[in-house]
N, C-alpha and C positions, 0 to 999 in steps of 0.2 A: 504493500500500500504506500512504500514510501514515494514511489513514483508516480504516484496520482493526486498527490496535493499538492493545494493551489499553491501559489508561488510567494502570496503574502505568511501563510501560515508557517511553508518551508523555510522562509529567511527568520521568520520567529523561532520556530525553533533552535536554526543554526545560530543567532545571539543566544538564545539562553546554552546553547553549550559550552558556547566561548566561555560566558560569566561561571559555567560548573570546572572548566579546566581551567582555570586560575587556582584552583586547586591543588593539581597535581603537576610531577614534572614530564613534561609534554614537550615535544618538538611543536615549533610554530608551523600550524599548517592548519587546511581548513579541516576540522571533522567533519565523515560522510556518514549522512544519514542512509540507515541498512533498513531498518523498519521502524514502522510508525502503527502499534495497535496496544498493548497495555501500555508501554511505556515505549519511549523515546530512544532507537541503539544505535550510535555512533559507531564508526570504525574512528579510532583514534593511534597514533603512535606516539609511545612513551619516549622520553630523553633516552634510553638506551637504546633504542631503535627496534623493540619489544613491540608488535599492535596488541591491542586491548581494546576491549569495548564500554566505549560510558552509557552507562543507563539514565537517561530523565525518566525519575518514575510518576505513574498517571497519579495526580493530585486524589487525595482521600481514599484510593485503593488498601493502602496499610502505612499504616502508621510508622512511629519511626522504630518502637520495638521490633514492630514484626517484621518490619527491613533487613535490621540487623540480626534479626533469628535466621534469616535465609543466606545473608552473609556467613555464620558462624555455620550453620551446616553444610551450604555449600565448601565452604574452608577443612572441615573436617573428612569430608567425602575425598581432596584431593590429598589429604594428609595420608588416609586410607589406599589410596592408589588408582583408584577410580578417576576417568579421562572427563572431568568437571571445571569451569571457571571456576576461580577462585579468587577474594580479593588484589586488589591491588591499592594499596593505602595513598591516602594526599603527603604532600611534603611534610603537615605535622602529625602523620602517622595516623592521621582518623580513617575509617573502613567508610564511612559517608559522611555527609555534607548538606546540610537546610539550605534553598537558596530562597530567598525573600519575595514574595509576590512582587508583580511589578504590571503594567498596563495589559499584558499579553495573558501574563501563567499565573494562578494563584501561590502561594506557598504549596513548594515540595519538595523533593530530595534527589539525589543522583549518587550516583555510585561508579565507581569505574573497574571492572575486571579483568580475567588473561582473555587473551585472545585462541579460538579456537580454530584452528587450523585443516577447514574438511569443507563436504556441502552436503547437504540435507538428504537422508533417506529421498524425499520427495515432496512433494505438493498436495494437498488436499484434493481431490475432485479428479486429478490427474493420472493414470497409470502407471504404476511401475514401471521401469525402466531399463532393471535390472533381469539378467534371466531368472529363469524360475527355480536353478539349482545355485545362483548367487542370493538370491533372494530368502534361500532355505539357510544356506551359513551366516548371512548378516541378520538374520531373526532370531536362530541360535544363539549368536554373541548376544546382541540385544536383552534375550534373557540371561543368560550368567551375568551381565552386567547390570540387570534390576536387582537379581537375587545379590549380586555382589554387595548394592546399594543398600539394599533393606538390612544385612548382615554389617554393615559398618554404622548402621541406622541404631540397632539394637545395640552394638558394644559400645557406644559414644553417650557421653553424659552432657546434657547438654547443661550451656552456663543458668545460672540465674538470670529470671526474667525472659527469657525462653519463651516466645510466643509466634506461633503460626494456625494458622485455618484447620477448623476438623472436619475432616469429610468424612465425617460420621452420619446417622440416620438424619440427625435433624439438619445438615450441614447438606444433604442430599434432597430430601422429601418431607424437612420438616416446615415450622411455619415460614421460615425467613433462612432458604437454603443460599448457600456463598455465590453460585450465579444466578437467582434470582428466581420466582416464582410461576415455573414454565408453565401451571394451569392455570394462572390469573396473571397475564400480561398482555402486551398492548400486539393487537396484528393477528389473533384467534380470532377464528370461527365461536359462533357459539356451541357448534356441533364438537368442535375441539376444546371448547371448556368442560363442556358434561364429560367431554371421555376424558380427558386430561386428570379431572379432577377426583372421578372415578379409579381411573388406574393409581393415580398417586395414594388413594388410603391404601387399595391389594400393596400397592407396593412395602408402605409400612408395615405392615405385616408380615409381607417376603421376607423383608430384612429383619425384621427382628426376628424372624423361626432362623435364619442363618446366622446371626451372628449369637444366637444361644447356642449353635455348633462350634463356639470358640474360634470363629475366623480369627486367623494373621491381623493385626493389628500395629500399625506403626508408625514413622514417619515412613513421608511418600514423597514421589514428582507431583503426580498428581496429574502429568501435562506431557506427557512422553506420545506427541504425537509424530508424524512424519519430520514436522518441520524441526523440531526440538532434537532429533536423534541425526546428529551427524557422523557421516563417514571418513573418515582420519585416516585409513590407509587400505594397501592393495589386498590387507588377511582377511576381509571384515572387521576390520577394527572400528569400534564406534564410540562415540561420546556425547555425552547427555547437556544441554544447554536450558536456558532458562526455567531457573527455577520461580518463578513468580507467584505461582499457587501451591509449591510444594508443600505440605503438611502435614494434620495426623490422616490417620484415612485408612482402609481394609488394603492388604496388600494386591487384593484382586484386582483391586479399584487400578492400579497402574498396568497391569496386564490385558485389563477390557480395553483402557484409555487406547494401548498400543495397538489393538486386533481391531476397536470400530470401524473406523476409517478403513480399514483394510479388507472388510468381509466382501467385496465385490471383485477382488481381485481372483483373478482364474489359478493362480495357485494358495487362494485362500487356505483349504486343509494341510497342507503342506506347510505355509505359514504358522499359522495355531500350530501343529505339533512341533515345529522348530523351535518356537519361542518356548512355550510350555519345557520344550527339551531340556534347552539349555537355562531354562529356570532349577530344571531340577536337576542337575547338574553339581550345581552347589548350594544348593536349599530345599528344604523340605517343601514338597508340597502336594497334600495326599488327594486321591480319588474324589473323596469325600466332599473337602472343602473347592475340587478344581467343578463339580456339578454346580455349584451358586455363578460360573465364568459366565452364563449368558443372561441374570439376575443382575449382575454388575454392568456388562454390557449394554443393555438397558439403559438403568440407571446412569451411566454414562451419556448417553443419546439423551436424556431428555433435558439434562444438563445446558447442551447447547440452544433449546430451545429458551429458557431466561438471559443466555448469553448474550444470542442476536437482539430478541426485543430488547434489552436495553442499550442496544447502538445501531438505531435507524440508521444511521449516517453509513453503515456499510454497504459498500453498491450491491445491489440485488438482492438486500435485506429481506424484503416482502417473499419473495421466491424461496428463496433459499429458511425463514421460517414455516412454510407450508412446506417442504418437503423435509425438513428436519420434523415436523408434527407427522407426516404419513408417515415416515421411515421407524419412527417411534411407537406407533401404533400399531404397524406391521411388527414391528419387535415383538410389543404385549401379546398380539394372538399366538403367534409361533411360540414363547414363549409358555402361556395357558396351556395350547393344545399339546406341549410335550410334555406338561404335569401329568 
C-alpha cells in the first residue's frame, strides 16, 4: 500500500521519520517507505552501514508498555537463535522513542530494528510460486520454527510489566474481541448479522469444550501470514517479521493463522502435513489437540472480518468484507457437518 498514497500524506510521513531518526545513528539519506498498514516501515541505514527498519507505530494501537513487551520478546527470541528482528537502541541507549503530536500525527512512538535480509513467502490472494515439492520443505521449516518459537516462549521469563494482547476466548469471540466485533460492524448484511451472530455464541462454546482439553497455551505471533514469513536463503530457511499482534493466545491459533490463506492452494494437503510435520519435529503436539486445527481456523477467518470494517479506506474494502463473511460461513457449515 505504500505505493498508492497520495503524495501529501507520503511526504508527511517521510518528515515525521526524519524527526524519529534524530534519534538514532543513521547515515544521512532519505528513509524508504516499504509499507504503510499498522504502522509506518522504513528501510533505513544505520552509521555502520547495517539496514534496519524504523517503525512509526499507528497512534493508540498499544500503548507504550505493550510496545516495549514486543520489543523484549522479540529480543529474547533472537537471543534464543531464532531468525527474528530484534532491537536496535537510539544513541542514548533507549529500545523506543514518544514523538510529540504535531499538525499531521497525533502522539506516538517509533522504534527502529535489524534488518531482515529475504522476501516474503508470498502475497495474499496471489499463488504460490514456488513448486509444490519447495513448497513442502519451506512449510516444514516454517513449522520447526513456530514450534522453535513457542519453546523459547515457555523457557523465557518475561521482565516486569510485561504486557501484550490475549487471544484468548474473549480476545476472539468475546464482547470486545482485539480486531473488532465481526457480527456487529459496519458493511453487513442483515442476513450476515443473524448468522454472524448466531455462529459467534456455537462458537463460545466450541472453545470453551476445547480448551477444557488443556490446549497449548502461550505467547504467540499471532500474524504468521505469507507476508510476515520470509525467505533468507537457498535450504528453506525462513524468518518471522512483524510482531505487532504477537501475544498470549492457543498455540493453534498460529498454525491456523499460517494454513488460512493457504487452503486454496493445489498442494494445500501436502502443505498442512508439512507444516504440522515439522511442528512436530520439535514439539509436542498430539492427535487430540491437532482435531480443534479447523475450530481455530475458523476463528481465524472471522477475525478478518472486524479487521476490514474498521479500515474502509482499504481499496476494495466492501468486496473483499462480503467475501471474507461467505468464506466464513462456508467454514461454519463444513465445519458443523464434520461434527
Amino acid at each position: 500500500m505504500a505505493d498508492q498514497l497520495p503524495q501529501n500524506i507520503h511526504d508527511a510521513l517521510q518528515k515525521r521519520a526524519l524527526e524519529a531518526l534524530d534519534n538514532w545513528p543513521v547515515r544521512a539519506h532519505e528513509p524508504m517507505l516499504m509499507k504503510y498498514r499498522e504502522n509506518a516501515v522504513f528501510r533505513i541505514t544505520l552509521e555502520d552501514g547495517q539496514l534496519a527498519a524504523l517503525r512509526l507505530h499507528r497512534p493508540g494501537y498499544h500503548d507504550e508498555t505493550s510496545l516495549r513487551s514486543e520489543l523484549h520478546f522479540m529480543a529474547a527470541l533472537k537471543l534464543g537463535g531464532l531468525d527474528v528482528p530484534s532491537p536496535v537502541p537510539t544513541t542514548n541507549r533507549q529500545s523506543l522513542v514518544r514523538l510529540q503530536a504535531n499538525r499531521y500525527f497525533p502522539e506516538q512512538h517509533a522504534d527502529v530494528v535489524s534488518w531482515i535480509d529475504g522476501v516474503p513467502l508470498g502475497q495474499s490472494g496471489t499463488p504460490l510460486s514456488q513448486s509444490a515439492e519447495t513448497q513442502e520443505a519451506i512449510f516444514f521449516r516454517i513449522g520447526q520454527n513456530m514450534a522453535t518459537m513457542h519453546e523459547l516462549a515457555d523457557a523465557w521469563q518475561p521482565p516486569e510489566r510485561f504486557r501484550r494482547p490475549a487471544w484468548d476466548a474473549d480476545g476472539l469471540v468475546g464482547e470486545k474481541p482485539l480486531w473488532g466485533r465481526f457480527w456487529d460492524c459496519r458493511g453487513l448484511s442483515p442476513e450476515s448479522i443473524i448468522a454472524l451472530s448466531a455462529l459467534r455464541h456455537e462458537l463460545r462454546r466450541a472453545l470453551a469444550n476445547a480448551d477444557s482439553q488443556s490446549l497449548d497455551y502461550g505467547l504467540i505471533h499471532a500474524d504468521l501470514v505469507r507476508e510476515n514469513i520470509f525467505l533468507t536463503g537457498s535450504d528453506s530457511n525462513v524468518a518471522f517479521i512483524d510482531f505487532d499482534d504477537a501475544g498470549h493466545g492457543f498455540r493453534l491459533f498460529d498454525l491456523a493463522t499460517t494454513l488460512l490463506k493457504n487452503r486454496n492452494e493445489p498442494a494445500y494437503p501436502a502443505i498442512e502435513t508439512a507444516l504440522i510435520s515439522g511442528y512436530r519435529s520439535r514439539r509436542a503436539l498430539s492427535d487430540a489437540t491437532l482435531a480443534s486445527l479447523p475450530l481455530f481456523m475458523l476463528l481465524r477467518s472471522l477475525t478478518y472480518i472486524g479487521w476490514l470494517a474498521e479500515r474502509p479506506e482499504i481499496p476494495d474494502s466492501a468486496e473483499r468484507l462480503s467475501r471474507y463473511v461467505d468464506e466464513s460461513l462456508d467454514m461454519a457449515r463444513k465445519l458443523k457437518a464434520a461434527a
